[in-house]
C-alpha positions as CSV (number, residue, x, y, z in Angstrom):
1,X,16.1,-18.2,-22.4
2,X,13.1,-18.9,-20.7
3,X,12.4,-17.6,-17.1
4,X,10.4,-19.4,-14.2
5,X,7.5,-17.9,-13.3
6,X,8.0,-17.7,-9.1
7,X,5.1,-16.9,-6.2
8,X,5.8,-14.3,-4.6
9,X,4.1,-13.1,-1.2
10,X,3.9,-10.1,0.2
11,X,2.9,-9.2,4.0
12,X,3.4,-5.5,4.2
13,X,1.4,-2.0,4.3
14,X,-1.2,-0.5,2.2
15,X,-2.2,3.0,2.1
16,X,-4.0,5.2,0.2
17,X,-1.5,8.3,-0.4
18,X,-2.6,11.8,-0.7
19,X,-0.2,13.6,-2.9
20,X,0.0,17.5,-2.8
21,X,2.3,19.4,-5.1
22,X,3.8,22.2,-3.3
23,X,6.0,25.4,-4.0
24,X,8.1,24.9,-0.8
25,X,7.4,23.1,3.0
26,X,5.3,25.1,4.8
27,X,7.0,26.8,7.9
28,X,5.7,26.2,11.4
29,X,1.9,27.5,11.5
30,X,2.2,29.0,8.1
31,X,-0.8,27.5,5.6
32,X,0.4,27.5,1.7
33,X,-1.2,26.8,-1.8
34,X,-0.1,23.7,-3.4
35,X,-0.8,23.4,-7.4
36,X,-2.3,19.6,-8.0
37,X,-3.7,17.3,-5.6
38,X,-3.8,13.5,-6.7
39,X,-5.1,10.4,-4.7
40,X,-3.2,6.9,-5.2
41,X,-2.9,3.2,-3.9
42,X,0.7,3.1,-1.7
43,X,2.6,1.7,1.1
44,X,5.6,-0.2,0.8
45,X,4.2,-3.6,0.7
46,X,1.5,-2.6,-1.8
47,X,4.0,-1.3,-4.1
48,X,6.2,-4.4,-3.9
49,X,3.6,-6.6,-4.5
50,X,2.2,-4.4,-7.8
51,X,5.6,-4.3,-9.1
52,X,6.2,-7.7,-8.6
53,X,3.1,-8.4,-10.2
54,X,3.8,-6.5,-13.5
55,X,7.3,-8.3,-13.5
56,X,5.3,-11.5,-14.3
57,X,5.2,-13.0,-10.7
58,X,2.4,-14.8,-9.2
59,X,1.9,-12.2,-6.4
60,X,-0.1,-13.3,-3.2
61,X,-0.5,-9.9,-0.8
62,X,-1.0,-10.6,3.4
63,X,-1.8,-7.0,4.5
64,X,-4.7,-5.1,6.6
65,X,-7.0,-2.4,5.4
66,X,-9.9,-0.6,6.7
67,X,-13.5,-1.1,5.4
68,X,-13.9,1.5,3.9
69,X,-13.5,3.4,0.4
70,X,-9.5,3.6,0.5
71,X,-9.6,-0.4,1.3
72,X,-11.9,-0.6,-1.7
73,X,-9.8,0.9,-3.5
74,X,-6.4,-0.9,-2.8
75,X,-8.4,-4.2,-3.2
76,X,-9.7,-3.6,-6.7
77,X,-6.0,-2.1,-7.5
78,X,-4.1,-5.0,-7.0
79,X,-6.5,-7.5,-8.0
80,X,-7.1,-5.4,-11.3
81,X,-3.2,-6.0,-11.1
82,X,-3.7,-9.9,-10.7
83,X,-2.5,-9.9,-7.2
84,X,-4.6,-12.7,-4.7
85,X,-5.9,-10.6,-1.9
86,X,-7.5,-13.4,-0.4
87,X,-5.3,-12.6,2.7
88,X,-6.2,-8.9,2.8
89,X,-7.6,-8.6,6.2
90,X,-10.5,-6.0,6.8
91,X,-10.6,-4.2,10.0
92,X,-14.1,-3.1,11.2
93,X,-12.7,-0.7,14.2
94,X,-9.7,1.8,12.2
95,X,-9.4,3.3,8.7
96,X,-6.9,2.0,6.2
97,X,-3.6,3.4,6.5
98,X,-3.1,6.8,4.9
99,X,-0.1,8.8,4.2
100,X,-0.2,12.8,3.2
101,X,2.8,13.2,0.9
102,X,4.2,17.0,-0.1
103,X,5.8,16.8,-3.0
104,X,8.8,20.3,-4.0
105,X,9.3,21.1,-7.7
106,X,12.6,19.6,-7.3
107,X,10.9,16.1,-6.5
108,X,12.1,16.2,-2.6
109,X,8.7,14.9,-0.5
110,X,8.0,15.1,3.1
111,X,5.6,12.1,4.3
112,X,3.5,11.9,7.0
113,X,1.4,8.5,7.6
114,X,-1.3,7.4,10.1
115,X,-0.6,3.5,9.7
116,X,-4.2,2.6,11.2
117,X,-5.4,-0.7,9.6
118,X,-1.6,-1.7,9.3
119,X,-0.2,-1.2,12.6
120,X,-3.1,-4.0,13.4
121,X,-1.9,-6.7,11.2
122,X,-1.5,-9.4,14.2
123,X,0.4,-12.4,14.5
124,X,-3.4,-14.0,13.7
125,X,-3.5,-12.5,10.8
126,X,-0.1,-13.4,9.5
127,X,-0.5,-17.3,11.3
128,X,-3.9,-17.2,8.8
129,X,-1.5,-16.7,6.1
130,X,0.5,-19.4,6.4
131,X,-0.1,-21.5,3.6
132,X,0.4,-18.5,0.6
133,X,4.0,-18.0,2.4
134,X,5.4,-21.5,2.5
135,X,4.6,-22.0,-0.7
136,X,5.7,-19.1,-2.0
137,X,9.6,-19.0,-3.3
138,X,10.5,-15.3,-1.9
């Protein structure tokens, strides 16, 4: 059986999350050790347009980062990843979006974002768009 390859468009965030392994939450005022700290490309619409991508779709992404390092960074993930960021908007006034994840030994997190970049993504932006999402099937 052969499968249709579909384009797929994604408006959504993009963060760069900051992931700290942790013995326990800290309690109120109270400053404790975590074991690994690791960097990676996130946010919800980031990670559905990745997946997506790796699924075999043909992945357009309509999102809003920073210009700076972490919007560098996102950009050369998901177009190392084969996803069109030609409607990834740049914003010269805020930071991309970033989100400080604690992660427990038992996998329970605790997230805490700054949306910056993405709580700018405008009705412009998305209007801009237009073309990638009607002729995109979902």
């Amino acid at each position: 059986m052969q499968h249709q390859i579909e384009k797929i468009c994604v408006v959504g965030s993009l963060s760069c999350d900051m992931v700290m392994r942790v013995p326990r939450r800290p309690q109120k005022g109270e400053t404790i050790i975590g074991s690994e700290f690791r960097t990676f490309v996130g946010g919800k619409g980031n990670n559905q347009a990745l997946a997506a991508a790796r699924a075999g779709g043909i992945v357009s992404m309509v999102g809003r980062v920073g210009r700076d390092h972490f919007g560098d960074m996102i950009e050369a993930k998901l177009k190392s990843s084969s996803v069109d960021c030609r409607y990834l908007f740049r914003d010269d006034e805020v930071s991309t979006g970033i989100a400080d994840i604690l992660v427990t030994p038992d996998g329970d997190n605790s997230i805490c974002i700054a949306p910056q970049a993405n709580g700018r993504l405008s009705f412009d932006n998305v209007s801009a768009s237009r073309e990638v999402i009607a002729q995109s099937k979902f």
